[in-house]
Every structure is written in C-alpha cells, then in structure tokens.
Backbone bond lengths (Angstrom), bond angles and torsions (degrees), N, CA, C in turn:
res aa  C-N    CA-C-N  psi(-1)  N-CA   C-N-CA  omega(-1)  CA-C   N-CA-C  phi
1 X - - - 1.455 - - 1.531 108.48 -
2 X 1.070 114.35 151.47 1.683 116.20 -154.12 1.609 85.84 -146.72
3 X 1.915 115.24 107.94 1.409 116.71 159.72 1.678 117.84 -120.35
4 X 1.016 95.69 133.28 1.726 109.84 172.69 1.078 93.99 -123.57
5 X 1.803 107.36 175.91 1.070 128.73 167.28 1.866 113.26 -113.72
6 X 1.590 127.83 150.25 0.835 144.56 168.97 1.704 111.05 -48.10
7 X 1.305 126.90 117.24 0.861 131.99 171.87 1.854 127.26 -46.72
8 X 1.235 99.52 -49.49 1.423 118.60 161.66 1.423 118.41 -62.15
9 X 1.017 131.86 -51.98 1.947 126.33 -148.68 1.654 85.83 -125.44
10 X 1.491 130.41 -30.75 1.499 102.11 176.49 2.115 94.63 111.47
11 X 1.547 115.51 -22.90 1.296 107.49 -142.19 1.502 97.72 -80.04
12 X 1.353 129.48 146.63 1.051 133.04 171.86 1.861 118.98 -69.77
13 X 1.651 94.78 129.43 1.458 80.87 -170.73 1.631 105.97 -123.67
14 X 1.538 137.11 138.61 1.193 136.11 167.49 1.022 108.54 -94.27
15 X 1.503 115.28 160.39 1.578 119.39 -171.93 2.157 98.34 -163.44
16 X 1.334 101.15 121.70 1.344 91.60 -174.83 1.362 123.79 -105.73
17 X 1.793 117.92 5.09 1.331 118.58 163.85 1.872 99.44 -82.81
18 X 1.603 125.07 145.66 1.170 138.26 -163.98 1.318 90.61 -118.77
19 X 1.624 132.66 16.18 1.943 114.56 -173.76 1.287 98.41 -75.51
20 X 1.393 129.10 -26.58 1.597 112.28 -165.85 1.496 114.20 85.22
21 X 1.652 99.19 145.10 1.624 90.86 176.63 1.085 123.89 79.84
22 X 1.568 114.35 21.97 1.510 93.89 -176.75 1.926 93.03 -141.69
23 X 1.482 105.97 163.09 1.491 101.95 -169.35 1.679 113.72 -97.81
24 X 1.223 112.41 174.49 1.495 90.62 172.53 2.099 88.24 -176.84
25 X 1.686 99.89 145.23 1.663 97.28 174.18 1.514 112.66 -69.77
26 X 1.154 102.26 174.84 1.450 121.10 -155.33 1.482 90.65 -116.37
27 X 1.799 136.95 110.60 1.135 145.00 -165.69 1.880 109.72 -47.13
28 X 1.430 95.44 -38.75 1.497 95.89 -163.64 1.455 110.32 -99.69
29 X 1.453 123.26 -40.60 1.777 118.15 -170.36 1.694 101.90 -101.29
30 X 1.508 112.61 -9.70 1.820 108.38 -177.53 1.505 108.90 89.02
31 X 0.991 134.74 -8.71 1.709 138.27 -152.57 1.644 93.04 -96.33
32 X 1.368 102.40 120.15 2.041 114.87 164.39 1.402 96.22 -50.20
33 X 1.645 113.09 122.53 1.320 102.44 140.71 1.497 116.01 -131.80
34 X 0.937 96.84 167.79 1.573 100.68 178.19 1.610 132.57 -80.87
35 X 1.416 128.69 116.59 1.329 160.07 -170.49 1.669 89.46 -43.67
36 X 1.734 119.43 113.95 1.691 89.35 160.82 1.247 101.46 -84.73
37 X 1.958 107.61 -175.23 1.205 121.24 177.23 1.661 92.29 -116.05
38 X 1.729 88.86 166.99 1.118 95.87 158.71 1.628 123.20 -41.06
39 X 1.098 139.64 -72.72 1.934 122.59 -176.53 1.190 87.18 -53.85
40 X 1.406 154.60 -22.40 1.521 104.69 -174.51 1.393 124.26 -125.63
41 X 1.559 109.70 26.70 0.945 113.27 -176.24 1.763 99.89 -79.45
42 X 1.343 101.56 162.30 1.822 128.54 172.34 1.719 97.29 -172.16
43 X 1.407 79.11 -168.65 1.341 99.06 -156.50 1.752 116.97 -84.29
44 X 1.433 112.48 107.02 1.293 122.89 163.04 2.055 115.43 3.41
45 X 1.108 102.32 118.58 1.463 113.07 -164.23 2.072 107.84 -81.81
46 X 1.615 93.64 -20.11 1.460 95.24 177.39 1.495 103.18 -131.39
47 X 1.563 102.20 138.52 1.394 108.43 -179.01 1.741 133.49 64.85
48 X 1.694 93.45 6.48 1.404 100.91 155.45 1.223 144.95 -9.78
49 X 1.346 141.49 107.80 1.835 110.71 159.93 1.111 103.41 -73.67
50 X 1.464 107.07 176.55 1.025 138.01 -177.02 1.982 106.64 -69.81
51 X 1.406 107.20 -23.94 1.718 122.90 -146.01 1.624 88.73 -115.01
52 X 1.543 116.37 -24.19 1.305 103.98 160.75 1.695 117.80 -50.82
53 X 1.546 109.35 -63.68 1.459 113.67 175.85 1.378 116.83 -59.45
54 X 1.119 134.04 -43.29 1.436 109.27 167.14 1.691 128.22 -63.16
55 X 1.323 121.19 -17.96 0.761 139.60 -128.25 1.838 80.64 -110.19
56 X 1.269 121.61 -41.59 2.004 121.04 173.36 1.601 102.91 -82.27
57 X 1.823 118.81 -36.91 1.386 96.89 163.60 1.440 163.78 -71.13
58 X 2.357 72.96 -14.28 1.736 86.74 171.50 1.499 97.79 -76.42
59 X 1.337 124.63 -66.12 1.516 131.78 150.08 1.665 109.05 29.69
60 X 1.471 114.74 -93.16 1.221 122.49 171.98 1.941 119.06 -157.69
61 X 1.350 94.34 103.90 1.417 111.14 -163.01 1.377 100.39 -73.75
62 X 1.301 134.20 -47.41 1.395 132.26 167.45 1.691 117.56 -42.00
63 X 1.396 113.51 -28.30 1.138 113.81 -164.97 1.984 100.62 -85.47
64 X 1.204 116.98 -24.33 1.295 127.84 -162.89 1.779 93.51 -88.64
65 X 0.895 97.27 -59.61 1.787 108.45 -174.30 1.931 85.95 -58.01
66 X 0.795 147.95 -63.37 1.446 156.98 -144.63 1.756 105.83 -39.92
67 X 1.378 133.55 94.81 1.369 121.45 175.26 1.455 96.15 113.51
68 X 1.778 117.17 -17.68 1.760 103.55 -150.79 1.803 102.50 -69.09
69 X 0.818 134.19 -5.40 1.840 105.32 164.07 1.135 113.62 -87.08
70 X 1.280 142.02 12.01 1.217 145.72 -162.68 1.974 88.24 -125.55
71 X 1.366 121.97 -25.11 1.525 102.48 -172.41 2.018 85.63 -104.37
72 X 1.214 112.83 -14.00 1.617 96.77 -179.31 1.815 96.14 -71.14
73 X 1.222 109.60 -44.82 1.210 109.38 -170.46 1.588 123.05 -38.86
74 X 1.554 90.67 -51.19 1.660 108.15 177.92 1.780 98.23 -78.31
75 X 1.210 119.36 -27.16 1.492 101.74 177.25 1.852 116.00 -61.65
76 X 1.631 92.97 -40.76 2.021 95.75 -171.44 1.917 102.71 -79.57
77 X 1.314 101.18 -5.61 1.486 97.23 167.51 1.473 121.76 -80.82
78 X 1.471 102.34 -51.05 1.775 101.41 165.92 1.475 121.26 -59.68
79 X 1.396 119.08 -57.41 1.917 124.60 167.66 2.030 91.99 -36.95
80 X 1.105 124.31 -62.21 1.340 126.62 -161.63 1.535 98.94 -48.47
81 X 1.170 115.31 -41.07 1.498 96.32 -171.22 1.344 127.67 -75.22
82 X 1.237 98.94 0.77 1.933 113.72 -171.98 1.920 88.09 -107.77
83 X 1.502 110.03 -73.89 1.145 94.71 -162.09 1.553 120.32 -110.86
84 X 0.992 117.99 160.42 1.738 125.91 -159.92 1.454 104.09 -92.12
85 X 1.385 119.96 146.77 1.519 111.21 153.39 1.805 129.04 56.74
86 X 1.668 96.42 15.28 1.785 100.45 173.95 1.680 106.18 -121.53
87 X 1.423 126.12 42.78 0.895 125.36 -156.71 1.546 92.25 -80.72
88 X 1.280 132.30 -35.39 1.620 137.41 -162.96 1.639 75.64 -52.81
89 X 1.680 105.96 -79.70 1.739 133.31 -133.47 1.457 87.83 -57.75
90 X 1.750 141.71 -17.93 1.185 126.00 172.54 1.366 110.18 -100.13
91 X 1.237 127.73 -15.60 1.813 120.49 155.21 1.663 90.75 -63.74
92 X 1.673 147.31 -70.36 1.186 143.40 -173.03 1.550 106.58 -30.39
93 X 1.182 131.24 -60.89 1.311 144.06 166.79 1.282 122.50 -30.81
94 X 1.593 110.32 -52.59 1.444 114.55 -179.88 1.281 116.21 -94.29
95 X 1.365 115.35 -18.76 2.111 111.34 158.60 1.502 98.70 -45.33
96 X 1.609 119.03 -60.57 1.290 112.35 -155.70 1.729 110.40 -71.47
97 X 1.176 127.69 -27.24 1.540 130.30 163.44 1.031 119.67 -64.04
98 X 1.459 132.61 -49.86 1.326 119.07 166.96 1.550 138.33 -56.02
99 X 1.515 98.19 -37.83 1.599 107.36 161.78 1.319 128.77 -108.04
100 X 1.715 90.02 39.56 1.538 111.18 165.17 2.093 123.09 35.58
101 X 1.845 67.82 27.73 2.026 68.50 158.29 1.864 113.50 -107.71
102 X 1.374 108.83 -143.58 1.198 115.43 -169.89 1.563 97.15 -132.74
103 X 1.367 101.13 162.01 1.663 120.28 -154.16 1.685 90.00 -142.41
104 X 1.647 105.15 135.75 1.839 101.23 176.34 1.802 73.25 -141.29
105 X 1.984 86.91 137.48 2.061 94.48 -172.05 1.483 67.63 -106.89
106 X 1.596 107.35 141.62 1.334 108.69 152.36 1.583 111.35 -143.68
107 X 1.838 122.53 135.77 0.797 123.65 -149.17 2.164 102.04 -173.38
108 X 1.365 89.67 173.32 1.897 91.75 -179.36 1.316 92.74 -69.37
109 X 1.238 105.81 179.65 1.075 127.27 176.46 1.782 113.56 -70.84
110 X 1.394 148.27 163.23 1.047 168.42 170.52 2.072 104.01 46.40
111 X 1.318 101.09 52.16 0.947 116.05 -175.25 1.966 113.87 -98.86
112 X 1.417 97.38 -9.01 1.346 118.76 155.03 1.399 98.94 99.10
113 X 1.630 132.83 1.44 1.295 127.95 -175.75 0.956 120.60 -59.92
114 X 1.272 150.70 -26.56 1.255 147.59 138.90 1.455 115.42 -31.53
115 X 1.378 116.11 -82.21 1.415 110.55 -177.17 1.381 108.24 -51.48
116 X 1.001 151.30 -36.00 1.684 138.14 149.89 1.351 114.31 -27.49
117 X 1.099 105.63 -82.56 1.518 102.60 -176.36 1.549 120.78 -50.37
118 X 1.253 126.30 -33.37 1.644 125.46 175.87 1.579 100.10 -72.20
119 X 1.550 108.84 -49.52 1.872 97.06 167.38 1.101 120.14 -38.82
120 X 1.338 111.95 -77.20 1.527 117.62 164.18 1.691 131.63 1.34
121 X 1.476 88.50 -63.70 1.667 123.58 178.82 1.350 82.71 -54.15
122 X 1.234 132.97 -87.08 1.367 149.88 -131.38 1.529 102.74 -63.58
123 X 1.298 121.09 -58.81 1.188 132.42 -166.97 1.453 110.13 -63.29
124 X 1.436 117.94 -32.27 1.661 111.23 -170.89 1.711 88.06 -119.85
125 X 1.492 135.07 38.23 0.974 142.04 178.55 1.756 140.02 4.29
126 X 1.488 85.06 71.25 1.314 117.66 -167.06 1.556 102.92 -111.01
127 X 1.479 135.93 143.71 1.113 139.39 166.02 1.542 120.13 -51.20
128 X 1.189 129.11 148.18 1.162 139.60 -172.67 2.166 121.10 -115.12
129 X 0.581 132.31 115.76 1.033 139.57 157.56 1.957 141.36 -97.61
130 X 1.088 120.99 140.84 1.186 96.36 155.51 1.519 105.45 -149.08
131 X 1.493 118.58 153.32 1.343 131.32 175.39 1.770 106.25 -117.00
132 X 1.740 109.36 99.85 1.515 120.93 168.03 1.430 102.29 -56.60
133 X 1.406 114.19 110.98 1.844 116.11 170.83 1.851 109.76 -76.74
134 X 1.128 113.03 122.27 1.868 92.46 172.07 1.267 77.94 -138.91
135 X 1.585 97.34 177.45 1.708 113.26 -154.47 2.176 97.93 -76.03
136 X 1.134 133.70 -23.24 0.827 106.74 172.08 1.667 118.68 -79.48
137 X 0.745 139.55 -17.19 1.833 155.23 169.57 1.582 93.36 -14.11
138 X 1.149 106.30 113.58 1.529 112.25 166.32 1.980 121.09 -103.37
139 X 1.278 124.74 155.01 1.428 111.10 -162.60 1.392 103.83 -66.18
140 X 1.181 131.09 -39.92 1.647 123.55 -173.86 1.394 110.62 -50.84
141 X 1.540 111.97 -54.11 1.585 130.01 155.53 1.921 95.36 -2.31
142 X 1.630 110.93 -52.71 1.823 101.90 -156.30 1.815 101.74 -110.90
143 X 1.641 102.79 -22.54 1.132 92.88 163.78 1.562 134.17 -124.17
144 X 0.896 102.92 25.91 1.890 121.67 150.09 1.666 90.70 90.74
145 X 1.228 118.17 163.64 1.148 147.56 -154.50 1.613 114.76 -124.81
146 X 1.259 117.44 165.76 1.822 138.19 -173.27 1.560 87.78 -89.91
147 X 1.212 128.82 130.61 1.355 112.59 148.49 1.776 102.65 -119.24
148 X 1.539 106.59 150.96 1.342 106.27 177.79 1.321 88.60 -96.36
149 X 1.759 107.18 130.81 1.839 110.95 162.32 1.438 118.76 -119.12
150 X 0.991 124.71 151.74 1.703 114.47 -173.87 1.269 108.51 -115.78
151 X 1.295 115.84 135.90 1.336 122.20 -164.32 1.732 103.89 -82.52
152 X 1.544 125.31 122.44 1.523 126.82 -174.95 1.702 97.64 -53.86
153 X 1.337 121.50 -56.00 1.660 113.91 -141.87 1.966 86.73 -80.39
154 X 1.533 119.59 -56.52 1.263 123.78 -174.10 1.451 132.96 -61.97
155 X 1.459 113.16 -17.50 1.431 148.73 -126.19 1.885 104.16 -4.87
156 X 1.258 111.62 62.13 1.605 123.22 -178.76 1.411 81.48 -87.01
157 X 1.378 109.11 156.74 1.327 133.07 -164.83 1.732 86.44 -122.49
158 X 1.723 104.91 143.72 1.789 95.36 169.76 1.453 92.58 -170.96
159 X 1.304 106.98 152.84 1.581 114.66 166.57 1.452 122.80 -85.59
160 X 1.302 99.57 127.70 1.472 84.05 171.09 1.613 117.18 -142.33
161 X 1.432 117.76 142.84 1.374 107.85 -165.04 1.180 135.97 -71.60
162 X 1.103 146.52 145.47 2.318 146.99 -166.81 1.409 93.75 -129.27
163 X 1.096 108.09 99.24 1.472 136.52 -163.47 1.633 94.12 -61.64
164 X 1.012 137.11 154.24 1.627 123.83 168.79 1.939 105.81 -110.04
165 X 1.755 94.00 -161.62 1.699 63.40 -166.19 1.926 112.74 -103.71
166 X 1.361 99.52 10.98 1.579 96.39 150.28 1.784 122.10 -43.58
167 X 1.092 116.86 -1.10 1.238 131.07 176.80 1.337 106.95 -94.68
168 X 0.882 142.67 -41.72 1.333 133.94 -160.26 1.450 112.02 -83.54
C-alpha cells in the first residue's frame, strides 16, 4: 500500500495497486495527482512524521544519497534563481537536513533568510512555516495549548489540544 499526501489540500491518500505511474483524484479538493512508484516514492511533503523520514533512510540509504550532487546541484540552481549570494547558508541548510539535525540562520534583517528557507521549502516540496519570536512570545505560543470546548448537544466540557506550529 503506497500513501502520500495531495499536494494541494494536504489530504492523505492510500492507494493499493504499487505499479507506479498512474493518476488518480484526490478524495477531498478533486485535483489528478499522480500515484508514486516504488523509485519515487519518499516521504509525504505535508504532515509528515518525523519516522516517515527515517523510516526510507533506514529503508535504503544508498538509494537516497544515489545521484545527490547532481540533485543539490539542480537544487542551488532553482534556490539561485530566487535568491542571490546564500549559496554557503543553503549548503549550511542541507548539512543540517540530511543528518536530520536542526539549523538556526541568524543574521540583520533583509538578509533574505526567510525567502531561502520558503524557497527551499518550495523546491524540494516540503511545507513551510514560520514562527515571528518577539519578546512577549510565550512557549505554548510554539507548542499549542489545552483548549476547554463544550460540546452544543451534551454540553460536556473537555480539553482538547491546538497544536501550535512547532508541529508543522
């Protein structure tokens, strides 16, 4: 069984023929997308776990590394056309993705790190986020909060969690 998600709407989709190559609608927004195959499957671009990606590199690490200066190449060519002069901070970027650590750009202001990183996003089509830190920013603020909701028909009272966007 082979699941991705829809590029457009995010929705998770299963599919239980594995030939590859073939199209099919998307239950919730209507939009054709295309079936991966085995070579090209990876890991779902929205709403990922974390255990998906480890989970194709423990899988087959040769297969991921396989071609990669030839797809960084084409990666700093596409980022290149948006942004100028961050070629280090997107090799910096991709040490920390490949060996699945974390990367903090820090810099003046209009130094374009943002638009890097949403390029970034864009180009190897992965979701994007950002969280503006200012001095009042509290931690729930990044990792989501209890909300009490009351149910209309039962009126049961219950917590329930609003994920923040350290989630994404």
């Amino acid at each position: 069984m082979i699941k991705f998600h829809c590029k457009n709407c995010g929705q998770e989709i299963s599919v239980q023929d594995e030939s590859g190559g073939k199209r099919g609608k998307c239950p919730k927004c209507g939009k054709v997308v295309a079936v991966p195959g085995k070579s090209t499957e990876r890991p779902s671009s929205r709403g990922a776990a974390r255990s998906d990606t480890r989970s194709l590199l423990d899988r087959d690490p040769a297969g991921v590394l396989e071609g990669l200066p030839q797809k960084v190449e084409r990666l700093h060519s596409e980022v290149g056309k948006v942004v100028f002069g961050q070629a280090a901070a997107l090799d910096g970027i991709l040490y920390a993705l490949l060996s699945r650590g974390h990367c903090l750009l820090v810099g003046v202001p209009g130094l374009a790190k943002t638009l890097l990183v949403r390029c970034l996003a864009r180009v190897m089509e992965l979701k994007f986020s950002r969280i503006q830190f200012t001095p009042d920013l509290m931690p729930g603020d990044i990792t989501g909060t209890e909300i009490l909701q009351v149910d209309p028909s039962s009126h049961e009272r219950r917590f329930v969690f609003a994920r923040g966007p350290v989630f994404t």
